[in-house]
N, C-alpha and C positions, 0 to 999 in steps of 0.2 A: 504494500500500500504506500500512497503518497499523499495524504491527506492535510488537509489545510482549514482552518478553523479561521472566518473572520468573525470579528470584533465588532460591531456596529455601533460605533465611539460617535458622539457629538460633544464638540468640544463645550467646559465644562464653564463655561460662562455666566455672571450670573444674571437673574430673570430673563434667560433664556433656555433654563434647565432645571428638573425637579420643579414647576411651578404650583403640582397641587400640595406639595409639603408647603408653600406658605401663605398663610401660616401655619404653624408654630413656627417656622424657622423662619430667618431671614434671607433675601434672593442671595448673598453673600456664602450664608452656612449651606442653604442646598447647593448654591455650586461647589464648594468643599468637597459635602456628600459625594456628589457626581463624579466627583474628581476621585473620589478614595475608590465608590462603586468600579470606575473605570477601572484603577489599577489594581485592583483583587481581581476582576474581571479575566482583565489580560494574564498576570501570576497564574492564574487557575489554569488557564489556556494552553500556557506554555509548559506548564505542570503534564499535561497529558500527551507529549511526547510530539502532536502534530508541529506543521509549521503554521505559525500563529502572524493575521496581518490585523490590522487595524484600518478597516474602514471607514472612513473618515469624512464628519463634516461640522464645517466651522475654519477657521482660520489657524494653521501650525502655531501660532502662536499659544492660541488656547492650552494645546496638548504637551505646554512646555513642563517638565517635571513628574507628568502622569505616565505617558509613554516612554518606556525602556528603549533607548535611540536605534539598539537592533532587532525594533521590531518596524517592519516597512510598512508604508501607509499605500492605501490606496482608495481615492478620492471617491463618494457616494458618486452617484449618474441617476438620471433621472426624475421625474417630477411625483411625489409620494411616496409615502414606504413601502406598498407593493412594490411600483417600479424599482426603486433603490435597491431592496431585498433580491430582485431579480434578477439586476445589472450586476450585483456583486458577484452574486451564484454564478454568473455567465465569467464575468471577467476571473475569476478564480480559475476557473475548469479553463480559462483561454491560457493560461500559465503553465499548463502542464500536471495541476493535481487532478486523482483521481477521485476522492473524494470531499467532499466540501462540507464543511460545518457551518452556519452561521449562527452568533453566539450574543444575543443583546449586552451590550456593552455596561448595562448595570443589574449586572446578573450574576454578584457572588454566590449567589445562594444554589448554582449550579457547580455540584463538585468535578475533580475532574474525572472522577470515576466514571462519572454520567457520560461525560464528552466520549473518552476511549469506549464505552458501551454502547453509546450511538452510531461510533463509525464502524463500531463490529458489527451492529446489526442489519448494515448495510449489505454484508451476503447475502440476506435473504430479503431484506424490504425492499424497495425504491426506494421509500423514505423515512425518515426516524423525526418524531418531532417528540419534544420535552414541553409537555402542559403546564402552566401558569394556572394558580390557585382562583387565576382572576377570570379566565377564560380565554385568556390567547395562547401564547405559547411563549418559550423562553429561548429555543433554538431548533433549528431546523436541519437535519443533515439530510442530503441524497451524493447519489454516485455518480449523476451524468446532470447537467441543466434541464431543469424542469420548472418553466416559466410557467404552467399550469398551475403549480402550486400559491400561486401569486396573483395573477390575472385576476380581475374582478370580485379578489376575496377584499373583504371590508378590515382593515386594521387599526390594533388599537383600540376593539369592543369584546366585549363577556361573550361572543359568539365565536371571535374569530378561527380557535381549534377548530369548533365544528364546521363551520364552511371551509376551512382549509382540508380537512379529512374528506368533506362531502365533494369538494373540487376532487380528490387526488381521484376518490370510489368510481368519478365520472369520467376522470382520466381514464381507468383498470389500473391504476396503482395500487403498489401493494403497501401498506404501511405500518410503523410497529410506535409505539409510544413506551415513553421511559416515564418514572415516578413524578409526579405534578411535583411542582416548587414555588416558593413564594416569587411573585415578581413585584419589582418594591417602585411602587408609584406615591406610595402616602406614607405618614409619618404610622400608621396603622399598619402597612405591608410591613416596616421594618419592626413594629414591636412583637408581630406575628410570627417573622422570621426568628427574629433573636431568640422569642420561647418556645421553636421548634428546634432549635440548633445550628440552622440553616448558615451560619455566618463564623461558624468557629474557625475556618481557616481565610475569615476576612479581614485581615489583620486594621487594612486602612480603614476599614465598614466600621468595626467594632469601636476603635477612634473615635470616628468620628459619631458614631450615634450615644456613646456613651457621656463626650462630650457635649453634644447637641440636644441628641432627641428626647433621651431621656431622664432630660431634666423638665422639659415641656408637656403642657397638658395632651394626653393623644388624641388627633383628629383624622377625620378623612382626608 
């Protein structure tokens, strides 16, 4: 195998990042957050042996201090996150790997055990996606571009797993899911996560929420 894991990083700027954590937090602390999420994010990544890129949007400046400079960036494309999610999976496999992980870029709460078990189960699926507690999903692996997965599914809502899975069944894809995980949009995702364990090898996450979050009243 030759597998490659991106990152889907936006730089970690603040009130342009984490917006439904504030409040309690302020636009300053959520981009922190964003910034710690990002680079446990990546650590995890690189922790599971693949070659790990950072798909990237926002200005290199942003990502000064968060990104490990041997990891390469490669710029989002496209108009939405469908499209972006799709152009990345394309531009990956244009590279030369064989299979491709895409990995939301504030998603400590995805160990790498998950990741290395996603690309294994690529023998037998198309596709492997890891479900969000929320109802999207936290990453998506397949083995060859499958712009299907993506096309006029709705992203970013309590549905999206299932119209992504009801895309693929429409496709004839075959598909396998790995154990749901928190995905951390509110100050409530992260208190969730913490008292599930979800974050013990988040080192930056744990920082900064212990820090921040929980000292504040919990909100949506």
């Amino acid at each position: 195998m030759r597998p490659a894991i991106g990152v889907i990083a936006k730089a970690p700027v603040a009130t342009q990042v984490k917006t439904r954590m504030c409040p309690p937090l302020t636009p300053d602390e959520a981009a922190a957050l964003a910034a710690a999420l990002l680079a446990d994010t990546v650590a995890t990544a690189r922790d599971s042996g693949a070659d790990v890129w950072a798909v990237t949007a926002g200005a290199a400046t942003g990502f000064a201090g968060v990104l490990p400079p041997e990891v390469p960036r490669l710029p989002q494309r496209g108009d939405g996150l469908a499209a972006r999610l799709a152009a990345a999976q394309a531009d990956l496999f244009a590279r030369g790997f064989d299979r491709v992980l895409l990995l939301g870029g504030d998603c400590p709460t995805v160990p790498s055990r998950d990741l290395r078990e996603a690309l294994a189960l690529l023998e037998d699926a198309d596709a492997v996606l890891g479900p969000a507690r929320d109802g999207g999903y936290t990453l998506v692996a397949t083995a060859r571009p499958l712009p299907e997965l993506f096309t006029g599914v709705p992203m970013s809502t309590s549905s999206t797993l299932a119209a992504t899975l009801a895309a693929a069944r429409g496709a004839g894809l075959r598909t396998a899911l790995l154990a749901p995980r928190h995905d951390l949009d509110t100050v409530a995702d992260l208190v969730a996560a913490l008292a599930a364990g979800e974050l013990v090898s988040a080192p930056a996450t744990l920082a900064a929420v212990r820090g921040h979050v929980l000292a504040r009243p919990v909100g949506g």
